[in-house]
Each structure stands twice: as C-alpha cells, then as structure tokens.
N, C-alpha and C positions, 0 to 999 in steps of 0.2 A: 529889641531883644534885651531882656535882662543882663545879669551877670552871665547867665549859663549858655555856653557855649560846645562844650562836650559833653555829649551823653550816649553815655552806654545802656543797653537794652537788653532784659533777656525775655526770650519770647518772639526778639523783631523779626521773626522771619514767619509766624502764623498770619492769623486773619486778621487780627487787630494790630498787632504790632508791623505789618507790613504797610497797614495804608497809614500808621502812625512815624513809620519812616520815611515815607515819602513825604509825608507834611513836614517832618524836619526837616531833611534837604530842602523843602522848598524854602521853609523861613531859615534857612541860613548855618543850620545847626551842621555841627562835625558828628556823625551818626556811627557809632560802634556796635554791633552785634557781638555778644556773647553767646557762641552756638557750641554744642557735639560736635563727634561725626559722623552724628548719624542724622542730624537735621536735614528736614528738608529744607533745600534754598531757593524753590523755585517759584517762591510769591516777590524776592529778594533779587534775581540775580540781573536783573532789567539795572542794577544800578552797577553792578560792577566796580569800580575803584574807588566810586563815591563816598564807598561806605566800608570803614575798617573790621576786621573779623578776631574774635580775638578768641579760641578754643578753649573750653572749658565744660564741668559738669558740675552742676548745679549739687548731687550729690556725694562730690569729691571737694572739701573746702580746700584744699592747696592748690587746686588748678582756676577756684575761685579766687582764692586771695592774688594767684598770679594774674587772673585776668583783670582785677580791677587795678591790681599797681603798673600793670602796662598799658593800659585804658587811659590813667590819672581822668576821670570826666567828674562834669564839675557839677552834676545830675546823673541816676541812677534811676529808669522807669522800670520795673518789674512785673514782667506779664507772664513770666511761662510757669506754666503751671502743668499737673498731670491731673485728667479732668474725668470724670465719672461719674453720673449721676444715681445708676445704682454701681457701688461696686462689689467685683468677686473677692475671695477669700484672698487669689492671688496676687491681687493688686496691691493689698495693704501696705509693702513694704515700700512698692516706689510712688505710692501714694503717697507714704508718709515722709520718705527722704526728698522725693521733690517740692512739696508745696509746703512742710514745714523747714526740715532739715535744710533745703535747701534756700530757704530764704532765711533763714538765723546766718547761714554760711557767707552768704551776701551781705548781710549785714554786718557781720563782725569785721569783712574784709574792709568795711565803712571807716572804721573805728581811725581815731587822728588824723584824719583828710579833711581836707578844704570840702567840704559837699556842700552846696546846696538845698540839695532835696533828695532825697532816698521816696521813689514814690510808687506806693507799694498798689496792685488791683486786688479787689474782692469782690464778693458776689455776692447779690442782693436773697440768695438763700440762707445767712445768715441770721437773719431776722426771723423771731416767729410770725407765724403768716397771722394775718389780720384785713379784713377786707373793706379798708382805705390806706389813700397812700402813707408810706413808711418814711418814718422820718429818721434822722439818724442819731436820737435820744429814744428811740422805740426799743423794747425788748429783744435780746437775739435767742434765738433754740437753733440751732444748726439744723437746716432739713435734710441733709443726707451728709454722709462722711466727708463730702470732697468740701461740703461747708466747712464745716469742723476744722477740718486742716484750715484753710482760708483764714477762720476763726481767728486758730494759733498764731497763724504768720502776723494778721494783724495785733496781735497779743506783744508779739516780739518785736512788729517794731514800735510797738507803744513801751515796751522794756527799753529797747535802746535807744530812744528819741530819750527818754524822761531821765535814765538813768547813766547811760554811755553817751550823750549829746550827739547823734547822731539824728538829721533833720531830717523826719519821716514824716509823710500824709497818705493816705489809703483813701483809692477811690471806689464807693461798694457799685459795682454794675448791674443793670438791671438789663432782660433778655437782648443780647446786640443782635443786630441780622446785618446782611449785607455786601456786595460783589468780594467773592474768592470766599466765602466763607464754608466750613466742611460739611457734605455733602451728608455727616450720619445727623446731623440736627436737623429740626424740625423745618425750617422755610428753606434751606437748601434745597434739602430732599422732595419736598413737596413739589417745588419750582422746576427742578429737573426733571423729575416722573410727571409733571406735566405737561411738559415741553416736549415726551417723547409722547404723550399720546396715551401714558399707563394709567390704569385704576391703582387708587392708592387705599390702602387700608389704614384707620385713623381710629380714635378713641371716640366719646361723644363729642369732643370738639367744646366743651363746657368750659372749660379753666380760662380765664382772664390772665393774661399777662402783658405788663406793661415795655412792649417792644421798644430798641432803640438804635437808629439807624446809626451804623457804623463811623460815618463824618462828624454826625455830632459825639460821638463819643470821643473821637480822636481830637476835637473841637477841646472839651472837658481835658484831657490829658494837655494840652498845649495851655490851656487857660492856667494850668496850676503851676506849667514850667516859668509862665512869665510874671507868676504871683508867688514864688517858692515861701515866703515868708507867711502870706497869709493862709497859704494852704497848709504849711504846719501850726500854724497856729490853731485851725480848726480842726486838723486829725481826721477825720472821716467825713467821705462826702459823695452823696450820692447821686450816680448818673444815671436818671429816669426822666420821661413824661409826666409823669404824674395820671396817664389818660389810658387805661387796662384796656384793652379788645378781645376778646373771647377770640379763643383757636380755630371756633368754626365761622368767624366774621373773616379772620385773615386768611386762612385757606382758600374760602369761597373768595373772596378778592383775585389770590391768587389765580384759581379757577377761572374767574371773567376774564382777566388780563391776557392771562395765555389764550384764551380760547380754545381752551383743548377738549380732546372730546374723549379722553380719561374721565373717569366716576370717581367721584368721593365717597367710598365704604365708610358713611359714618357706626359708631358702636364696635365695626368691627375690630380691633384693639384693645384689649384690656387695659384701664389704669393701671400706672404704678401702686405700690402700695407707698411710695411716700409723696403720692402726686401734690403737688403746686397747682391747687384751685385758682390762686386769687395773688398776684404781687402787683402794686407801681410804687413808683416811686417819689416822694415830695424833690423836687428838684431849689425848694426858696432858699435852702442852705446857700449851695453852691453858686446861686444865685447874687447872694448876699455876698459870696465873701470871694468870688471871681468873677461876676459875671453872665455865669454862660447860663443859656439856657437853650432848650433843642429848638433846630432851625427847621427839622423836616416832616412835615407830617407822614403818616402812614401811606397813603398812596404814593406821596413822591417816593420814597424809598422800598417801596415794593417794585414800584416801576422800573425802577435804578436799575435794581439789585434783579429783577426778573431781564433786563435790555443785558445784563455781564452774563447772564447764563447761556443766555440764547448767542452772544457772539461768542461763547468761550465752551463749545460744548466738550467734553469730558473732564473737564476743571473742574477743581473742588472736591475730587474724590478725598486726598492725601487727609 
C-alpha cells in the first residue's frame, strides 16, 4: 500500500462504490462513506463498524466541508453522482447541484490538505461518438445532459488540480455491469425478466457498446489509489475493453445462459433520440501509466453477474 491509508467515498454505498469498498477493506484501507439520510445502505451494511459514516449532502457545501475535516482521508474517490440519460425538465436542478455543484463543493473542502488524490469518475458519454475505440486525446460533445455535467466536474477538477494544487485524476467509464447493479439498466433488467420467465421488449439490439465488468473496473480505481502520482499526472483515463458487442449479441447470451423460455421482442422499443450506436474504449493509456488492463471477458462476467441474480432474487430494484 502507498502512502494512502484513509479514504473517504461518495457514492460507497451504490453499485460500484460498494464492491469498491469492499476491495478496500480487503487491501487494508480505513474506508469512510460520505452518505444522506436518505441513502440507501443496504449494498453497505454487511460491513458494519468496518466502515466509518460521515453525513453529508453533496448539495449543501458546509455539511461537505464538515465531512471532509472529520474524515481527515488521505484520498478522496468520487462516485455519486445523479444519473439520467434522457432527462426531464424537473430534474435539472438536482442534476446540476449533484454532479456539478456538488463536486466543486467536494473539491473546495480539498483545498490545504494533505490529499493524495482527489479521484474524480466520468463517463465514456463525454466523447463524440466515433466508431473505433476512444482514446482519451479524442474529441468530447457531451451526448446527453448527465455528460455535460460529468463534463463540468471534470473541468473543475482540472481548475483545482492546476490552479488550487489540489491532486485530481478522473476516470472516463465505459458501460459497467455487474452483481447488485440497478435493475432500471439495461443487463440487469434483461437478467431478471429472464430469470422470471418474462418476454422482454428491446430496441433492434444494433448499438455496440463496449461493456465492462464491474471487478475490473474496481481493479482501475485501486490501480490509481496505489499510483496517486502518476494518475495525476495523466489527468483522465479511460476504463474500457477496447472490444464493442452489439445489444443484441449480449442479450442473446444472456438468453442461452438463463435458459429461459421468455422472448426477445426485438424492434419492439423505439431508440432514444440521443441513442449511443457505437462506444469502446482504448484502454493503452491506463495501461501505460498504471498497469491495468481488463481481466474478464464477456461471458465470465455475464455468468457472474447472471449466478448474483439468480441467488439474490428481488435485489437490485433500489
């Protein structure tokens, strides 16, 4: 282990950040949660004492500057975000206070501390789509608003690393899947309504998207905490395959695996109007300058992730 020893997290208690604390626990780390109260804790609560809780909202910066000076952690991962891929008119405001506001707030509370690393996530929607892997000197056009914001956050802590020394790295993510994850996305939902036996109604099934299985992702997050120096030094870094599968290879996978005797209603679903035909991700960055690169192919981690559904059934709604 590095220097870094305490880390505080917001977000630890979803899909990513929950199997991202338990990897901390295991490698040794003192793991803090910055939650509401209105979080759910129940991907989280299997640890119990293990793991310090420390109240806050992301949208209120005094109850953030209070969580990080009673945290003191010597690393800062940042995962929660407020997420929508089309959104309504209503959402804008906590759209904007969570995933912009709320990561400037985080960041400022940064400001004359020992840190580490301030290590912010983003999403591989960022980028304009282009159909070969993305590298992270490629063009960005935000595809839907919840990029945008993302955009921002990473904007801000490119502001504060360069100009308040405050040591920031963003990692852009490319689609995750994988056991606990929520049930309104796409391989969840597919996995469960299979497993009961339901016909599912689907788009053509045509978009490529470059999936990535939730371990190796958590993998990439642990890789930067024990490289903090050279992950700010590279600033953004992307966690992909590099290797696209169309919707209607993974589904149908999914299909054989379960055995279900549910129908795949393909067409029937209209695309988005800002559909994502075509994303992966070049992984040689991060490759280069930590290490990692994905350890699981597509079927191990469908199988994984389809073996959690089946023992865990009505999980993953939340």
């Amino acid at each position: 282990m590095t220097g870094i020893r305490r880390i505080l997290l917001t977000g630890g208690h979803g899909f990513i950040g929950s199997h991202l604390t338990r990897a901390l626990l295991r490698e040794g780390y003192e793991v803090g949660l910055l939650r509401r109260e209105t979080s759910d804790l129940s991907r989280v609560r299997e640890y119990g004492s293990r793991i310090f809780h420390y109240p806050a909202d992301l949208r209120d910066p005094a109850s953030v500057q209070g969580a990080v000076e009673a945290a003191r952690p010597d690393a800062i991962v940042h995962l929660a975000m407020y997420y929508a891929v089309e959104h309504h008119p209503e959402e804008l405001g906590v759209m904007m206070d969570t995933n912009v506001k709320g990561a400037i707030a985080l960041l400022d509370a940064c400001q004359d501390r020992r840190l580490s690393l301030f290590l912010n996530t983003s999403t591989c929607a960022v980028y304009r789509e282009k159909n070969e892997p993305l590298k992270e000197t490629d063009p960005v056009s935000p595809q839907n608003l919840y990029a945008l914001t993302k955009l921002q956050a990473e904007d801000a802590c490119r502001f504060y690393n360069e100009r308040l020394g405050v040591p920031t790295a963003t990692l852009r993510l490319f689609p995750p899947y994988g056991p606990g994850d929520n049930e309104r996305r796409l391989l969840p939902y597919t996995i469960r309504s299979l497993l009961e036996g339901q016909d599912i109604k689907l788009t053509t099934g045509l978009q490529e998207w470059d999936f990535v299985y939730v371990d190796d992702i958590v993998a990439a997050f642990l890789a930067a905490l024990s490289k903090p120096e050279k992950a700010v030094e590279a600033g953004v870094l992307n966690v992909g395959t590099g290797y696209p599968h169309s919707v209607r290879e993974v589904v149908s996978k999914v299909h054989e695996m379960t055995g279900s005797k549910g129908n795949l209603l393909w067409g029937a679903v209209e695309h988005r109007k800002n559909e994502v035909w075509y994303n992966s991700g070049s992984f040689r960055r991060i490759q280069s300058v930590l290490g990692w690169e994905p350890r699981y192919t597509l079927d191990e981690g469908l199988l994984r992730t389809i073996g959690w559904f089946r023992d865990h059934p009505g999980s993953g709604k939340g």
